[in-house]
C-alpha distance (Angstrom), angle and dihedral (degrees) to the residues before:
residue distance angle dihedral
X1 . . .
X2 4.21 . .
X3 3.77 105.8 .
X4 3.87 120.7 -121.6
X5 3.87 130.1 -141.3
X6 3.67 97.6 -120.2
X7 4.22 119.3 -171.2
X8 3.54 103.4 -151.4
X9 4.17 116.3 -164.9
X10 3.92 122.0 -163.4
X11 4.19 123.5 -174.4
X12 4.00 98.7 -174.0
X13 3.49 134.7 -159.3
X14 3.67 92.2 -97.2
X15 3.80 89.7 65.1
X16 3.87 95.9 -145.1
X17 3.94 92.4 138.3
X18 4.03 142.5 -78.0
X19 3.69 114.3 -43.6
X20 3.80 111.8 -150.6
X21 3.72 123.2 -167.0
X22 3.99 135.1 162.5
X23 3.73 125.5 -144.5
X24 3.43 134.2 -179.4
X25 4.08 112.8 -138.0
X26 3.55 156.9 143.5
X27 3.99 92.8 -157.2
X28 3.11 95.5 -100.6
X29 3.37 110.5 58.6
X30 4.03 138.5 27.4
X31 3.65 108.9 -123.9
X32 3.95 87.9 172.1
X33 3.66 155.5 -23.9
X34 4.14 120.3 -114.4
X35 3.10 133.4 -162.0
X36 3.83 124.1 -63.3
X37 3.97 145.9 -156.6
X38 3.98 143.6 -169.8
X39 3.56 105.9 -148.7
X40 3.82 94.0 -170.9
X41 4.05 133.2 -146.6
X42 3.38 123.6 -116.5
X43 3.88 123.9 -127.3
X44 3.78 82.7 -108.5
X45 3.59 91.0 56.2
X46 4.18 95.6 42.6
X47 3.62 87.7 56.9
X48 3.74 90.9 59.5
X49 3.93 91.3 54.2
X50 3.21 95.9 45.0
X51 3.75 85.5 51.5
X52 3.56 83.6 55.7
X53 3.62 95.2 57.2
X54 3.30 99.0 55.5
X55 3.31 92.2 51.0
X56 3.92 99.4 46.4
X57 4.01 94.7 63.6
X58 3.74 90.3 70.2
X59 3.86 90.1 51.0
X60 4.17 117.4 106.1
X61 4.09 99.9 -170.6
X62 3.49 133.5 46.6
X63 3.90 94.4 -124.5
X64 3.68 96.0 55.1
X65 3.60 118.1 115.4
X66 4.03 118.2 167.8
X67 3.63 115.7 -171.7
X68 3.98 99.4 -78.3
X69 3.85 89.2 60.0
X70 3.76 101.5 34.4
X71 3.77 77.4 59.0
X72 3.84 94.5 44.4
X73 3.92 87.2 47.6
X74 3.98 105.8 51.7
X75 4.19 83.6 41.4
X76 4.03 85.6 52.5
X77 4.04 87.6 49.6
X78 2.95 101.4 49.5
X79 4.19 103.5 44.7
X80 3.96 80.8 54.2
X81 3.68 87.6 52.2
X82 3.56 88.1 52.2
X83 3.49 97.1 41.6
X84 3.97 95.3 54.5
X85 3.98 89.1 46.7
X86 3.82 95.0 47.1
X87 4.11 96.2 56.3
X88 4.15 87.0 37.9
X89 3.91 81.4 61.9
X90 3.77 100.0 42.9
X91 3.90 84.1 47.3
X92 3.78 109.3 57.6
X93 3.79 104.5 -166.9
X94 3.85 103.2 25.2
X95 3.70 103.2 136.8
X96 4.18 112.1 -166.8
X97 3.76 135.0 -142.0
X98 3.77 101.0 -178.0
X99 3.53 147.8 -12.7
X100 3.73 128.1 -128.5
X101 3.90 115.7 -153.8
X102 3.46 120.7 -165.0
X103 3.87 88.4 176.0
X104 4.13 114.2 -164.6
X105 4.15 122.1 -64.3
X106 3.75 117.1 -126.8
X107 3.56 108.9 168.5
X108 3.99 121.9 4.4
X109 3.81 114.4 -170.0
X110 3.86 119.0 151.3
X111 3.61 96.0 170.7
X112 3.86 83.4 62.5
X113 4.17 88.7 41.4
X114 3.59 84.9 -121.5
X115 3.60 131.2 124.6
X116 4.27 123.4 153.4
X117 3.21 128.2 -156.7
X118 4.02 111.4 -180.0
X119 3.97 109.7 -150.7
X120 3.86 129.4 109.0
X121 3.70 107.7 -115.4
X122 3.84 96.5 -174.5
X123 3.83 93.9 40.1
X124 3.57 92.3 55.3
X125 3.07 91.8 49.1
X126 3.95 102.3 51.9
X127 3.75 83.1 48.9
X128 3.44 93.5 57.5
X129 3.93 101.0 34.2
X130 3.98 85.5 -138.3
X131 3.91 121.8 101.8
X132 3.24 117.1 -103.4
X133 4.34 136.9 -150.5
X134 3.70 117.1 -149.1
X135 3.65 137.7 149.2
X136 3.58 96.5 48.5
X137 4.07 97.9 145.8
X138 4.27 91.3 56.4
X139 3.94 101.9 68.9
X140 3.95 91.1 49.2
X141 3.71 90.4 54.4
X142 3.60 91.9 50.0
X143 3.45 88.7 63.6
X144 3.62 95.7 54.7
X145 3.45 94.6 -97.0
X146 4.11 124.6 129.4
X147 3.28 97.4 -113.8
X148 3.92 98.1 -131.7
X149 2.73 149.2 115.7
X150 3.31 103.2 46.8
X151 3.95 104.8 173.9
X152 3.82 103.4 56.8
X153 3.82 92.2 99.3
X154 4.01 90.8 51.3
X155 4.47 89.8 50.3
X156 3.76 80.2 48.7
X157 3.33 89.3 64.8
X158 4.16 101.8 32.1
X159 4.28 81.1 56.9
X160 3.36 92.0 53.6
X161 3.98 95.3 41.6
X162 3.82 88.2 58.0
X163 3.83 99.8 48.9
X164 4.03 90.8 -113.3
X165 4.00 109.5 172.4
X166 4.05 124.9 -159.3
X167 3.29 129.6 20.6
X168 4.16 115.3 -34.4
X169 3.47 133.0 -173.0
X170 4.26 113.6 -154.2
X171 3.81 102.6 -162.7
X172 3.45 109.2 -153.5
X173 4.35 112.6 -158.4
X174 3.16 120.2 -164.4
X175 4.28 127.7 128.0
X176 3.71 72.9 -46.0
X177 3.48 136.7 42.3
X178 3.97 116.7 -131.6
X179 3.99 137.0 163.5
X180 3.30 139.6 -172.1
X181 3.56 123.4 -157.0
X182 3.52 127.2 -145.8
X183 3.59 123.1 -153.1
X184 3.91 124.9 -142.9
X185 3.89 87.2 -111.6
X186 3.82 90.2 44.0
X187 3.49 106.5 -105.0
X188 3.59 119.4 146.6
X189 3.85 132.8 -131.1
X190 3.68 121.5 172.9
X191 4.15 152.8 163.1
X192 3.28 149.5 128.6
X193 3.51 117.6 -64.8
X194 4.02 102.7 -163.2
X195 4.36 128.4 -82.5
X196 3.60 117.3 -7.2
X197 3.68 104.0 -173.6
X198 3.83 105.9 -36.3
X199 3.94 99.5 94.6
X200 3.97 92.1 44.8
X201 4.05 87.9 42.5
X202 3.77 91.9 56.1
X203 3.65 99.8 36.4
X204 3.95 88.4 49.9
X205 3.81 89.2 52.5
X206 3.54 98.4 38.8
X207 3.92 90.2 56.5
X208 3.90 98.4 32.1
X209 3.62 110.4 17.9
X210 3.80 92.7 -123.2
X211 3.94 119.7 121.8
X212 3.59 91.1 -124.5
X213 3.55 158.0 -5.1
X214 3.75 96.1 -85.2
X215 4.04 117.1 -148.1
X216 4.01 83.1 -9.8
X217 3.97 82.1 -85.3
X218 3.86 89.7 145.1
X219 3.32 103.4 51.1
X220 4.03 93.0 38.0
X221 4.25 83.7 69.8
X222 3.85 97.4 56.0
X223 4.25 143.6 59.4
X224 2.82 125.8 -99.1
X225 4.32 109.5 -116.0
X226 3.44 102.5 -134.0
X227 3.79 101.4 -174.4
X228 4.36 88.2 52.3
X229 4.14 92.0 51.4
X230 3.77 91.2 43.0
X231 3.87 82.5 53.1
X232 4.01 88.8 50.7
X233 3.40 86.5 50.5
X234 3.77 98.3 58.4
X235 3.49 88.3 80.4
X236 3.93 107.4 117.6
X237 3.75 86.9 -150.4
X238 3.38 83.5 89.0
X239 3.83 99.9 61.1
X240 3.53 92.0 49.8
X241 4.77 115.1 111.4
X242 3.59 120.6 -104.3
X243 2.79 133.9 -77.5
X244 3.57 97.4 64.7
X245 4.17 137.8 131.6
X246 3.57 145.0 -176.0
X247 3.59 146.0 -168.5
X248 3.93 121.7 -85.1
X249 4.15 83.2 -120.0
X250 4.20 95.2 52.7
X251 3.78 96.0 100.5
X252 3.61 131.4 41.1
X253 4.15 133.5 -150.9
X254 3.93 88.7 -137.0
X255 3.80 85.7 116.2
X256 3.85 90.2 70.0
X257 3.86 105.8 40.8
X258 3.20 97.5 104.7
X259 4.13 95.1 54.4
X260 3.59 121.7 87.6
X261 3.66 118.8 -95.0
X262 4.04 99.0 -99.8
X263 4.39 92.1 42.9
X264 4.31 87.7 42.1
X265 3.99 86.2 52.7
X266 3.97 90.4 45.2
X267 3.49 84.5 50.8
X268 3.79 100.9 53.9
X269 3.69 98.8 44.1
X270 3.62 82.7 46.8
X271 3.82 87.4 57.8
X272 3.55 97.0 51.0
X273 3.63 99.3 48.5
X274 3.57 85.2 45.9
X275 3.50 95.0 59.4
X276 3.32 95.6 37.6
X277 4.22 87.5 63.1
X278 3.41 88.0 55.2
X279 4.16 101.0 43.9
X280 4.10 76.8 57.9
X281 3.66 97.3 57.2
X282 3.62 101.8 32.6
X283 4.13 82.5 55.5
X284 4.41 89.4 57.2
X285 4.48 93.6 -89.7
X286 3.62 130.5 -90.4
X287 3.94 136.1 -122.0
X288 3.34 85.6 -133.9
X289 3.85 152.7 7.0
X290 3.70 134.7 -138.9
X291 3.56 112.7 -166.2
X292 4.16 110.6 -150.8
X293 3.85 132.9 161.1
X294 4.09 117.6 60.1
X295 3.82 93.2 -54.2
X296 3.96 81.5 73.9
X297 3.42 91.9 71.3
X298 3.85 102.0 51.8
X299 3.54 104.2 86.5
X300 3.74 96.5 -157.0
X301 3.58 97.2 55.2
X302 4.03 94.2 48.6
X303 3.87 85.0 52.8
X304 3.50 95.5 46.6
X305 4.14 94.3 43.9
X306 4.13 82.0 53.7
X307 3.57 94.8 53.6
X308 3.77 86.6 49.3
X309 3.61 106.3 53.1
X310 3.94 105.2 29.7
X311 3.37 106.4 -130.3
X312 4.03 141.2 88.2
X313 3.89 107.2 -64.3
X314 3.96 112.8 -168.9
X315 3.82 123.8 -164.9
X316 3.76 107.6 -132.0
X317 3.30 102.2 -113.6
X318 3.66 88.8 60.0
X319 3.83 81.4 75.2
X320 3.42 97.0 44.3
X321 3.59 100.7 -99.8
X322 3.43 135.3 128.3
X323 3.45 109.2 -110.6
X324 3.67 100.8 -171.9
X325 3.53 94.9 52.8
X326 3.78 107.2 39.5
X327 3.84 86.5 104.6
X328 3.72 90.9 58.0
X329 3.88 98.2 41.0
X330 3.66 83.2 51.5
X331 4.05 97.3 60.5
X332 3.98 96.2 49.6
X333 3.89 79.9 48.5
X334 3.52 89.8 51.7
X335 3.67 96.3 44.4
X336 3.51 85.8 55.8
X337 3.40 91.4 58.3
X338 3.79 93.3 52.0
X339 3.11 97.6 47.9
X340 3.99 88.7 56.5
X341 3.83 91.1 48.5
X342 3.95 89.7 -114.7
X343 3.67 124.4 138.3
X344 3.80 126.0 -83.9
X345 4.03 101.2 171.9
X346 3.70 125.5 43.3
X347 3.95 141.3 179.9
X348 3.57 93.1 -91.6
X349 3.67 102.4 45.2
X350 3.49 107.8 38.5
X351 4.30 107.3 9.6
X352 3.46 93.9 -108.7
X353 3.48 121.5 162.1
X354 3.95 91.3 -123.1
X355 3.64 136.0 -14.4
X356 4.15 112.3 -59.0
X357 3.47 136.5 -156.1
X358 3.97 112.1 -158.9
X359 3.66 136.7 159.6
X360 4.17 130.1 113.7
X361 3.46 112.8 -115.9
X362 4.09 117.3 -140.4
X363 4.16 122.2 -166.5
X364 3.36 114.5 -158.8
């Protein structure tokens, strides 16, 4: 099958901007990495998302937009435009196939086979006179699936790019924490395994006004509480099989508002590695980890997350990956894959009933 230059564009739950990332495909296989881009949000513009998610969880239908999220939705289109125009410029040359858009979550709630996504496909599209995937979580939840995660298919592939043998786990953190585990025969299991770096992010800011907990500097100079994380723990969520996911607003850092800044930041990161541990096992264990997403580059929490489950844990960019923008890689991937008619969702990953394609296709 010829391979396609594929832009893929990811807004995540941590809100930090629009990733932008080029790979060169068939869907099956990575024949190479291009070049990539954050174009970030402005405070401005977070406030209007998070405007949006307010908003979204009194919403019933997936088509609903009041005026918060119509807002919300031609902001997200047009930062993505921007975003896809931006690296074109910086890359004189780079002729595209496709686009993969991710577009930005607002609510996420399988049990209620509902999952939005605000972004317009078909105006993005027309802008950019390219066609353009999008809506590629909605179909899977239809089925009954959960909808997420998306990217195990795409670390499938990145393991067996780099020659990886046994069983691996790729830890993807982001607002939320995900893996997908890759068995030594290939098959896939994946989930969510509880907050990435959403509680920490808005505890950080709430006490200190910055967006995050840089380097994991914060949480490096306090203690851990161990009474508050065994109280975020408690949480039965936890017990519950892969695959599983949740929204980036299921869990809340009330258990450590009455630490100091430093010892609630321990805490957090704590939680997360913790959780992750335990996402890990309750998938079947891994020879090893690689930690991707922007977890990765927090020190702290990689060190803690080793401690946790035992085993080697490898940044990304050891392997020469791009951590930041795995997430993005993986959505031109998978809108190469949609646009082939090949699965993006399976059992394992997602609790589908069987594997799924999914994904709208827009022409300009």
């Amino acid at each position: 099958m010829a391979t396609m230059t594929v832009l893929g564009l990811m807004s995540g739950t941590s809100m930090d901007g629009v990733d932008a990332a080029v790979l060169v495909t068939d869907g099956e296989t990575i024949s190479q990495f291009g070049p990539r881009q954050l174009r970030p949000y402005s405070d401005g513009e977070r406030e209007i998302l998070r405007a949006a998610l307010r908003a979204a969880t009194r919403i019933g239908g997936r088509d609903e937009r009041p005026l918060a999220l119509a807002a919300a939705e031609r902001l997200v289109t047009d930062a993505h435009g921007e975003a896809v125009e931006r690296l074109i410029a910086d890359n004189p040359g780079l002729s595209l196939d496709l686009v993969g858009f991710h577009g930005q979550t607002v609510l996420h709630a399988p049990e209620r086979r509902l999952t939005v996504q605000i972004g317009d496909g078909a105006a993005l599209a027309k802008r950019l006179g390219l066609p353009v995937v999008f809506d590629l979580r909605a179909a899977d939840v239809d089925a009954g699936g959960e909808g997420a995660p998306l990217v195990p298919v795409y670390h499938r592939a990145l393991v067996a790019q780099a020659g990886l043998a046994g069983t691996v786990a790729v830890v993807n953190i982001g607002g939320v924490a995900n893996l997908t585990r890759i068995g030594a025969d290939g098959s896939l299991t994946a989930g969510d395994t509880g907050p990435g770096n959403a509680l920490i992010d808005d505890f950080v800011r709430a006490r200190t006004g910055e967006a995050m907990d840089r380097d994991g500097a914060l949480a490096a100079s306090g203690t851990v509480d161990d009474a508050a994380l065994a109280r975020l723990l408690a949480d039965p969520w936890f017990a519950r099989p892969m695959p599983k996911s949740l929204d980036r607003g299921r869990f809340s850092a009330e258990a450590v508002a009455a630490l100091s800044s430093a010892d609630g930041a321990a805490t957090l990161t704590a939680f997360t590695a913790a959780t992750i541990a335990n996402g890990i096992a309750v998938a079947g264990g891994a020879d090893r980890v690689i930690v991707v997403g922007g977890g990765a580059n927090n020190p702290v929490m990689v060190a803690m997350i080793a401690e946790a489950v035992g085993v080697p844990v490898t940044p990304a960019g050891d392997l020469g990956w791009s951590a930041d923008f795995i997430e993005a890689q993986a959505f031109a991937y998978l809108a190469a894959r949609s646009l082939r008619g090949l699965p993006i969702t399976f059992p394992g990953t997602t609790g589908v009933p069987r594997p799924m394609t999914g994904g709208r296709l827009a022409r300009p």
